[in-house]
Residue, then its C-alpha position, 0 to 999 in steps of 0.5 A: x426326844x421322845x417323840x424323835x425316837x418314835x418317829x425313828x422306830x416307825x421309819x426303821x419298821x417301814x423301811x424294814x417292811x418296804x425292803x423286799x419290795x424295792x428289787x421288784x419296784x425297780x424292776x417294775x419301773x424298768x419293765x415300764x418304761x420300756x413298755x412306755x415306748x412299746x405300748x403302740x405295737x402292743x395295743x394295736x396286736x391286742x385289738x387285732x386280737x379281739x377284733x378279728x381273731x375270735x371267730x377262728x380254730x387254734x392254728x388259724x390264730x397262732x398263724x394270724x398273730x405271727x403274721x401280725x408280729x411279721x408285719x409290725x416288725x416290716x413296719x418298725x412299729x415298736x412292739x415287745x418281742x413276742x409278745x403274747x396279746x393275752x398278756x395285754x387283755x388279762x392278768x394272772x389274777x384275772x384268769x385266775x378269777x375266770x377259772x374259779x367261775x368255771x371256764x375250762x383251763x386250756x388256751x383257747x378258752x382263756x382267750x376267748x374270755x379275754x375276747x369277750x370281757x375286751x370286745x366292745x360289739x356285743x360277743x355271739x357265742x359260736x359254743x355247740x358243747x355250751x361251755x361258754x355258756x355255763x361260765x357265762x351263767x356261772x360268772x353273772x349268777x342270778x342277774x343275767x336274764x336268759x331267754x330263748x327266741x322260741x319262747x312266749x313273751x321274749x320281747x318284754x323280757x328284752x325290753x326289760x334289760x333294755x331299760x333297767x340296765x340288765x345283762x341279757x342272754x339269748x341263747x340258741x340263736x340260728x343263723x338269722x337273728x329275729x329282724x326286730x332286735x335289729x335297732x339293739x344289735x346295731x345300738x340304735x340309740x337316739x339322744x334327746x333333750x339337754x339330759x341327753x336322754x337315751x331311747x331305742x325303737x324296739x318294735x313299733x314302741x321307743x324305750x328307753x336305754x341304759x347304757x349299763x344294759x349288756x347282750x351276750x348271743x349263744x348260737x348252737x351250731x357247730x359252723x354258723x354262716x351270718x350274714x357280714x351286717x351281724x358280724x359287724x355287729x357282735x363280736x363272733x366268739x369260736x367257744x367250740x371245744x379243742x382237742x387238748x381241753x377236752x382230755x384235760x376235761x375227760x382226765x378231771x372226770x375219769x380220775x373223778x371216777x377212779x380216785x375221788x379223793x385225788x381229784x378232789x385234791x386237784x380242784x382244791x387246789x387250782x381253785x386255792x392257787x386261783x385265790x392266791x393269786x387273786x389275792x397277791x393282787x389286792x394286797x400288793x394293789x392295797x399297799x400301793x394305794x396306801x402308801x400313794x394316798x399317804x402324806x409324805x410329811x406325815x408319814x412317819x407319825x401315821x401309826x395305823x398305816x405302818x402298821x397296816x402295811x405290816x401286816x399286809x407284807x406278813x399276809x403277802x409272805x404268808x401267801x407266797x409260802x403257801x403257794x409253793x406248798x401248794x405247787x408241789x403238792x399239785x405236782x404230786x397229784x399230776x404225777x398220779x393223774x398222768x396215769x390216766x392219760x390215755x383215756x383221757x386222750x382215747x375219748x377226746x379221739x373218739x369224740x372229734x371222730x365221731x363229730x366229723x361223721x356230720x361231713x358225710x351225713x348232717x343228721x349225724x349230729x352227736x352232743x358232749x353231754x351225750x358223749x359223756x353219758x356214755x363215756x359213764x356207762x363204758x367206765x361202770x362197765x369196765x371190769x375192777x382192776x387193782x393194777x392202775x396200768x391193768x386198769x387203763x387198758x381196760x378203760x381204753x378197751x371198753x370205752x372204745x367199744x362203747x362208743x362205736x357200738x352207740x354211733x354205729x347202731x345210728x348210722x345207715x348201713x352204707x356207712x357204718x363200714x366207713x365209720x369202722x375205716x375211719x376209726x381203724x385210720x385213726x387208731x392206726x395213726x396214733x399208732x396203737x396197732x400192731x402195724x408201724x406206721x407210715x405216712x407215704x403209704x397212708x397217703x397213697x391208699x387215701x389217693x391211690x395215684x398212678x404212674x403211666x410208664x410205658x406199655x402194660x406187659x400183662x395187658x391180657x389179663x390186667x387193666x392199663x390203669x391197674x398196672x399204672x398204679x402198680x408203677x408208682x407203687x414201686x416208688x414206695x421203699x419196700x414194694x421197689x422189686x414189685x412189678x419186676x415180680x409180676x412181669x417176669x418172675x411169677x405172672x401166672x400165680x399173680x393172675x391167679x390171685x388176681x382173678x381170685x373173688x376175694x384176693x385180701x383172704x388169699x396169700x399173695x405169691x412168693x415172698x410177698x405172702x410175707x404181707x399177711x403179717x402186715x394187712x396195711x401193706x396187703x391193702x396197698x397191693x389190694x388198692x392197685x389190682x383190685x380196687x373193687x374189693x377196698 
């Protein structure tokens, strides 16, 4: 009876300690099933995923994965609705566990992480801002030997990975990769003897091979061109900074500046939340092994196992409670982060502006960590303000200065003015000028197009192509009465301002003097008659 009435107790604490879990199994098992059927289409996008995505920008690669969808649906593969590839390389434990080493939070990142832990071709790293590259080191921690082919005696150190099984990093690669490290790009290995040995020839010498030896390749520059044998060797990874996760970085480092002890908040907390989640994990992971590895006829006499699953549940609950403090807590401090948003956001513009300077002249190059150095100096510059709204606008203001006095001072001089044109379009865009924005006009003072229609009436004092342009800029909503103007109503005072040495400073006859209000519009006029003064 005794032994009755515990086996009872220890069934009703085990039942009592399963109970919550029974909605979530259930729904596992539906989840699984389903997936069962589905796992075809799913497993054949994730490898798409790592095998062909990696090496391109963030649009390129929605657009891949949405034709990919397109394509297995045409094809009546069974495939989840939707379905992210991510979902299927990683889980939230996982990602959770990458960002505590360091990898930046956007979405790109993550997902060349999951590239690079999925990929089964050595992974080349295309990550000019070196932010692959840290979490890499931070991930491995003092087992990964790091060497440069610049360096003395590079060789034996690879030779030494090779053979004990190291993980290798070589960083700063160029575009051709040293010829005698052919035979390990390619996994040359040779298998001899009935150990089935392995070797590889590296140089004139066989060495031997660990199979547990892993190569990750680092490259620099901002848009490498390989020759195809390298890519179909390694696994080409873009790590090249985004826009979004580069004001998500700037926002970390300004409230860093500006209110320490808030951002300090925020790290402790996305770093205790990754825990959890790492955490939640093991436990549940743990409860089921115990409860797998567990004789189902003994079950109810096994003391220890329910009273470890016990605690492992109070744990489990424990978590959860402080996951949703922490959750609202976090939301609390975004509120007071979002504050500093727009200098966040002017410095991610300013550093892709000045990136694209290398289009126009390749010794423009400018690197992150220099950037940042003087996105310091600008913040230690900027005058103390007890208004934070007061204050961001004196951020914005100084960083903006800062930045384009320090890559202006490096250009030639023939293109410091299409430096400042760039910057002015750009600004203008985003519309933080005084003026409205309007993308037909952007378009056709980029482009300055033409419209021949019929005879030029002023052809004494206006050239043809002139008055051509002037024909479609009438198509432009506000400028519809321009050339009935010029023709009929005030021809002299055109010419006047037409044959004025800098017409952008005089005042353009009748109502459209109006434009000095509105210098975008005045530029348009401007790119018409006298294109010579843009």
């Amino acid at each position: 009876a005794r032994s009755c009435s515990e086996k009872l107790s220890l069934a009703e604490r085990l039942v009592g300690g399963l109970a919550d879990e029974n909605e979530r199994w259930s729904m596992t098992v539906e989840s699984l099933t389903e997936l069962g059927l589905k796992q075809i289409g799913n497993c054949l996008l994730a490898s798409a995923f790592v095998g062909y995505i990696s090496p391109f920008s963030a649009r390129l690669r929605a657009d891949l994965v949405t034709r990919w969808r397109a394509d297995l649906a045409e094809r009546q593969i069974p495939v989840t609705a939707d379905i992210d590839p991510l979902t299927v390389l990683a889980t939230d434990a996982a990602i959770a566990g990458w960002q505590n080493e360091g990898l930046p939070a956007d979405r790109i990142s993550t997902e060349n992480a999951s590239v690079l832990t999925s990929c089964s071709r050595w992974p080349l790293m295309v990550d000019p801002q070196q932010q692959g590259i840290r979490w890499i080191k931070q991930r491995i921690g003092e087992d990964l030997i790091a060497i440069q082919l610049t360096t003395s005696r590079w060789l034996e150190r690879v030779v030494h990975a090779v053979t004990s099984g190291s993980q290798l990093l070589i960083e700063a690669v160029g575009e051709e990769i040293d010829a005698v490290l052919e035979p390990v790009l390619s996994r040359a290995v040779i298998t001899r003897g009935r150990q089935g040995a392995m070797f590889l020839k590296l140089g004139s010498d066989e060495i031997e091979y660990d199979t547990k030896f892993q190569l990750y390749l680092q490259s620099k520059l901002p848009n490498p061109h390989y020759r195809p044998e390298v890519a179909a060797q390694c696994t080409i990874i873009n790590f090249t900074v985004t826009p979004t996760g580069l004001e998500e970085q700037i926002l970390a480092m300004v409230v860093n500046v500006e209110k320490p002890e808030l951002e300090q908040e925020k790290q402790r907390l996305v770093r205790q939340q990754n825990e959890f989640k790492v955490a939640l994990w093991r436990l549940e992971d743990d409860l089921l092994t115990q409860l797998s590895a567990a004789d189902p006829a003994t079950i109810l006499e096994n003391q220890p196992l329910v009273e470890g699953l016990e605690k492992t549940k109070a744990t489990s609950k424990e978590i959860t409670i402080q996951v949703s403090n922490a959750q609202a807590t976090e939301l609390e401090i975004n509120t007071s982060r979002e504050l500093y948003r727009p200098v966040a956001a002017e410095g991610s513009m300013l550093f892709f502006l000045v990136n694209q300077l290398s289009v126009m002249e390749h010794m423009y190059q400018y690197s992150l960590d220099s950037f940042v150095t003087f996105l310091d100096k600008a913040i230690e510059r900027t005058p103390a303000r007890d208004d934070v709204a007061q204050r961001t606008e004196s951020l914005v203001s100084v960083i903006r200065q800062t930045i384009f006095r320090w890559v202006n001072r490096g250009l030639f001089e023939e293109h410091k003015l299409v430096f400042c044109t760039m910057l002015t379009l750009r600004l203008f865009q985003l519309r933080k000028l005084n003026e409205e924005f309007n993308l037909s006009y952007y378009n056709f003072l980029l482009r300055g197009p033409s419209a021949p229609n019929g005879e030029n009436p002023l052809s004494d004092w206006l050239p043809n192509n002139a008055w051509n342009r002037v024909q479609k800029l009438c198509e432009l909503g506000d400028f519809d009465r321009f050339a009935a103007n010029m023709e009929k109503d005030a021809p002299n005072r055109f010419k006047e301002w037409f044959n004025e040495f800098a017409p952008e400073d005089a005042k353009l006859p009748l109502d459209w003097k109006r434009l000095d209000q509105l210098p975008f519009q005045k530029l348009l006029v401007l790119r018409c008659l006298r294109p010579d003064r843009m």
